[in-house]
C-alpha positions in Angstrom: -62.4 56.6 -25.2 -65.5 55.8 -25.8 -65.5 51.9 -26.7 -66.7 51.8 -29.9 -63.4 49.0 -30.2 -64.7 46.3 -29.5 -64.8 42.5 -30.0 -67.8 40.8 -32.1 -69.0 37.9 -30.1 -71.1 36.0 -32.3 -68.2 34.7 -34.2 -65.9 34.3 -30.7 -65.1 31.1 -29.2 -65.8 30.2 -25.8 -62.3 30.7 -24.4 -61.6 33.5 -26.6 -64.5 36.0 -24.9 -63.6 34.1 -21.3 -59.7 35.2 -22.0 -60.9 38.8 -23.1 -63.3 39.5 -20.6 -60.8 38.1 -18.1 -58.4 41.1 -19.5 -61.7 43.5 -19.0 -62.2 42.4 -15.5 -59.0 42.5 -14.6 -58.1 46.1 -16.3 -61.6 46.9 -14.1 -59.9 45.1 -10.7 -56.8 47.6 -11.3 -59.0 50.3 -11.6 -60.2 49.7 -8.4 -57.4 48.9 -6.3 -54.9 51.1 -7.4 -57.4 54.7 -8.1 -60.7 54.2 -6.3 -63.7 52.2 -6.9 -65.5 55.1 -8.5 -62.3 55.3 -11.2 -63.8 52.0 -12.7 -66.6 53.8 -14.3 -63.9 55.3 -16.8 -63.7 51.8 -18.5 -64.2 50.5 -22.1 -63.5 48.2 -24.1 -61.6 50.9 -26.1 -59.2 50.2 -23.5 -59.4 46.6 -23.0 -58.1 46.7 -26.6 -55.1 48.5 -26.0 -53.9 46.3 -23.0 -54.8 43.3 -25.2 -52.5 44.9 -27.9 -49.8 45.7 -25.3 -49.9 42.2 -23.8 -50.0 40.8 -27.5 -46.7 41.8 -28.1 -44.7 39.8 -25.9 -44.4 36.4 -24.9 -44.9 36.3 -20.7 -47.1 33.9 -20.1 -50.7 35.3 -18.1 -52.8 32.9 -16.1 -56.1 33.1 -15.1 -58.3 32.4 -12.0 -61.6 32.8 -11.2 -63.0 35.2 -7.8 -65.8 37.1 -6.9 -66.3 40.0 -9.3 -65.3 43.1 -7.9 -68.8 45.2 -8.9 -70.9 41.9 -8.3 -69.9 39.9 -5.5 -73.0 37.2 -6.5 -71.0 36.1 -9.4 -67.5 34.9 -10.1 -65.4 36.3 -12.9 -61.6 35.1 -14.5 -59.3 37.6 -13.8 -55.8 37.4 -15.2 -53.3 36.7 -12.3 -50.8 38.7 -10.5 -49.9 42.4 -11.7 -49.1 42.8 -15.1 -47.2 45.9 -16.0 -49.5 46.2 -19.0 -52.7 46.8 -17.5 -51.2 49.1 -14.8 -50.3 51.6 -18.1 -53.5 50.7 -19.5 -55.2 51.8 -16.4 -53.2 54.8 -16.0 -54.2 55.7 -19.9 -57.8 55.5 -18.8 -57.1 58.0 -15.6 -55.4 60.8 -17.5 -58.2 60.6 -20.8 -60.6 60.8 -17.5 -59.7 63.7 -16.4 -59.6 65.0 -19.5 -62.8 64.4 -20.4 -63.9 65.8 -17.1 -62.7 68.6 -17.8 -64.2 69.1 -21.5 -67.5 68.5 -20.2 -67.4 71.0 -17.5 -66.5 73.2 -20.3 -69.0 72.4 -22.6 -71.7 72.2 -20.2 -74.0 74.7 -19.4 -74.0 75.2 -15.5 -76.3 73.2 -13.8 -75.4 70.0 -16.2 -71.7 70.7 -15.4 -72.8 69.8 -11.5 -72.2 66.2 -11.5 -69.1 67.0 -13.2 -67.3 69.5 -11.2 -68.0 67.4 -8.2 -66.1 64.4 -9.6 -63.6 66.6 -11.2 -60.7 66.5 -7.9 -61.1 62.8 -8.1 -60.1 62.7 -11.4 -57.5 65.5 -10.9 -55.7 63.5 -8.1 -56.1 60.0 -10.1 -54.3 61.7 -13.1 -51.6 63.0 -10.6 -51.1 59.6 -9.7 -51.0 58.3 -12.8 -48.8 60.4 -14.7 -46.0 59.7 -11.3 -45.9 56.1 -12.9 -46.2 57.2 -16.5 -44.7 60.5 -17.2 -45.0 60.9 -20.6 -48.9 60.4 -20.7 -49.1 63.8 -19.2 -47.6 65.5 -22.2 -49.4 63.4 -24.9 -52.8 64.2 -22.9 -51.7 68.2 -22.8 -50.6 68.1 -26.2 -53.8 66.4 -27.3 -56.2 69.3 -25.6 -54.6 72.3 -26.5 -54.8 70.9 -30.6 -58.5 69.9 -29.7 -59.6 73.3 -27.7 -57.9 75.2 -31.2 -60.1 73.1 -33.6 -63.4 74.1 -31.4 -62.1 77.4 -31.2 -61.8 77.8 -34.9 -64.8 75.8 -35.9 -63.0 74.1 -38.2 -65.0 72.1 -40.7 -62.5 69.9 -42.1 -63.2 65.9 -40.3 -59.6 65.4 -41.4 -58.2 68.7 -39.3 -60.9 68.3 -36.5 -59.6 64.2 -36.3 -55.9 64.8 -36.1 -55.3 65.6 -32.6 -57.3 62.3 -31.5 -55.1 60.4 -33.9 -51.8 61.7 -33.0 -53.1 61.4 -29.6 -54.2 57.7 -29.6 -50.6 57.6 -31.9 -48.6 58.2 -29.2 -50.2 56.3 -26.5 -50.0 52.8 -28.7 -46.4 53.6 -29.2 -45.4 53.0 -26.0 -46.0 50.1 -26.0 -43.0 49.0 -27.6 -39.3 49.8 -28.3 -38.7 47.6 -31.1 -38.4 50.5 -34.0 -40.7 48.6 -36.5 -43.3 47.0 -34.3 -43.3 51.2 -32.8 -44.1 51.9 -36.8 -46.9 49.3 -37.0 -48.5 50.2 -33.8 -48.6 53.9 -34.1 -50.2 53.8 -37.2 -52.3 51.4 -35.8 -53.1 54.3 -32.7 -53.5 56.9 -35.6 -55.6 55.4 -37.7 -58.1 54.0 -34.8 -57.6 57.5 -33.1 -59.1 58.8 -36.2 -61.7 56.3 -36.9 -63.1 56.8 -33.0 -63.0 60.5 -33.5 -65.2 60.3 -36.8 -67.7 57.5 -35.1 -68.8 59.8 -32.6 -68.9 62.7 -35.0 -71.1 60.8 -37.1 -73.6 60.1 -33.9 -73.7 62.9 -32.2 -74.3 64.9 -35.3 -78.3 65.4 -34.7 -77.7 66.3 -31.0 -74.6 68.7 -31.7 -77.4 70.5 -34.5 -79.8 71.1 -30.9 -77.7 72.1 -28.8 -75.4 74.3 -30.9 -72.7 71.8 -29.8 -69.2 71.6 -31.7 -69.1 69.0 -34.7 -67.3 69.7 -37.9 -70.5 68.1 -40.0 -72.9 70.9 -38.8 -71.3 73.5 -40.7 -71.7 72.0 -44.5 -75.4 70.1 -43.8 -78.4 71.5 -45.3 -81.2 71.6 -43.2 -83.8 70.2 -45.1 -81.0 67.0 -44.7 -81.6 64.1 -42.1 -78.8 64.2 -39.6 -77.5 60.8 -39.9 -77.6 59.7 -43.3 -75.4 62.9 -44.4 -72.7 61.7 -41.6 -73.0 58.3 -42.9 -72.6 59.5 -46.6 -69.9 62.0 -45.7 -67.9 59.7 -43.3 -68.0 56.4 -45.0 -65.6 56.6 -47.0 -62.3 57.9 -44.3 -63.9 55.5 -41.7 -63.3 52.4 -44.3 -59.9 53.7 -45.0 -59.1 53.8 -41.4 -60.2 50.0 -41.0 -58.2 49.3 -44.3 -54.8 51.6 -43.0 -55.3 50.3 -39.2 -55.1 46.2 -40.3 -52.4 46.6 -42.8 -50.0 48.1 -39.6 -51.8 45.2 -37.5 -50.6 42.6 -40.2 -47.5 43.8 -39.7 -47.1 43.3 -35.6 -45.5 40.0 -34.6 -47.8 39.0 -32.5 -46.8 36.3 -29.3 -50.8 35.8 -28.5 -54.2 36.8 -28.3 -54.3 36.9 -32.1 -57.4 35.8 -32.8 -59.4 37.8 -30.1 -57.6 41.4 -31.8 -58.0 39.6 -35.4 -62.1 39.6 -34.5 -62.1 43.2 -33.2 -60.2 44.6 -36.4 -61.6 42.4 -39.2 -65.3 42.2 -37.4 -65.6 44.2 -34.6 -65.1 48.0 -36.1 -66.8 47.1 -39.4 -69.8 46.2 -37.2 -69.7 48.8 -34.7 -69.8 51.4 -37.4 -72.9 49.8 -39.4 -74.7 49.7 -35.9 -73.9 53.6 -35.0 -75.8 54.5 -38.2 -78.0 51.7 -38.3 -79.2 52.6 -34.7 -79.3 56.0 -35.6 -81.4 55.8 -38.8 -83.9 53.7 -37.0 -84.4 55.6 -34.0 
């Protein structure tokens, strides 16, 4: 995950962003106490936006407090009270991905820049070991996910639809556990595809320049031109599938019956993707 889901504040009010950072700090808090301090850095708002959706659909009622922030001590956050099953699968999501993508980097990392990451690696490993005790089935949706993946970088395939699909039906299955209603299960999985998808192609689109460099996997690179700038070839080839993934992912969300936090996920669908995706290529065009 690599939070490119996330909320656009400018059009947020006041105790909308207090009530979803209070779900951030709190998935962060969880983190912490039940992996290891360090596990926190394997946050995003990516996540924040499934535990919002999870907690969305039913109708508990969450309170709030405020203590000491648990990176900051200087400053006082709202965190949501007691334990809320919710986060705890959220959080154990964000261990297994972890390790994961731990993994992948050690892989595709030349020796020395695989360091850092072989020395966090048994962390990770014993975080995931803990996480899939309390939530079996991640383990096999995460296993799944990397043998599709490793095939597509092994092939080179240069189809963004092929190279995207084992993100989606990954991101497809987490989501749909988070319900066992059969129709809200529909609405949410597509929901999971279509953003696993959209993610997948976000990140193609900017790290299409640095995959060129470094001879880096990325379906794009093997249909570019090179008298082509980088970025506005992603933009022109992905544009179209990325807006089709907004347009499939909040025709499932219109679908979900949703007991709260409807107009903090409403922002992130309707505003926050569109604008995330004009600032990847905006960014990248200016830089």
């Amino acid at each position: 995950m690599f939070g490119y889901i996330r909320a656009y504040k400018p059009d947020m009010r006041f105790r909308e962003y207090e009530t979803y950072k209070a779900v951030y700090c709190t998935l962060c808090r969880t983190l912490g106490r039940q992996y290891s301090r360090l596990a926190r850095f394997s946050l995003s708002y990516d996540l924040t936006f499934l535990a919002l959706i999870y907690m969305s659909l039913n109708d508990d009622r969450v309170g709030y407090e405020h203590k000491r922030c648990v990176a900051n001590p200087l400053k006082k956050c709202t965190f949501c009270k007691n334990e809320i099953s919710e986060i705890d699968y959220t959080a154990a999501a964000a261990m297994v991905l972890g390790e994961y993508k731990v993994r992948d980097n050690i892989a595709d990392s030349g020796f020395f820049k695989s360091i850092l990451y072989r020395l966090i690696h048994p962390f990770f490993k014993s975080w995931r070991k803990k996480a899939v005790k309390r939530f079996p089935a991640l383990e096999k949706i995460v296993d799944n996910y990397e043998a599709s993946q490793r095939s597509v970088e092994k092939n080179n395939t240069s189809s963004i639809d092929r190279a995207a699909e084992p993100t989606a039906i990954a991101l497809k299955q987490i989501f749909s556990l988070t319900s066992d209603d059969k129709n809200t299960k529909l609405a949410v999985e597509q929901m999971g595809y279509c953003l696993g998808k959209w993610i997948y192609l976000i990140d193609v689109g900017a790290d299409l320049e640095k995959d060129i460099k470094t001879n880096g996997y990325n379906p794009l690179r093997y249909t570019i031109e090179s008298n082509v700038q980088p970025i506005q070839y992603a933009e022109e080839k992905l544009s179209g599938t990325l807006n089709v993934c907004m347009v499939e992912c909040s025709r499932a969300f219109e679908l979900l019956d949703l007991k709260k936090y409807k107009p903090i996920l409403e922002n992130i669908i309707y505003m926050g993707l569109e604008t995330c995706q004009k600032q990847i290529f905006n960014k990248e065009k200016t830089k």
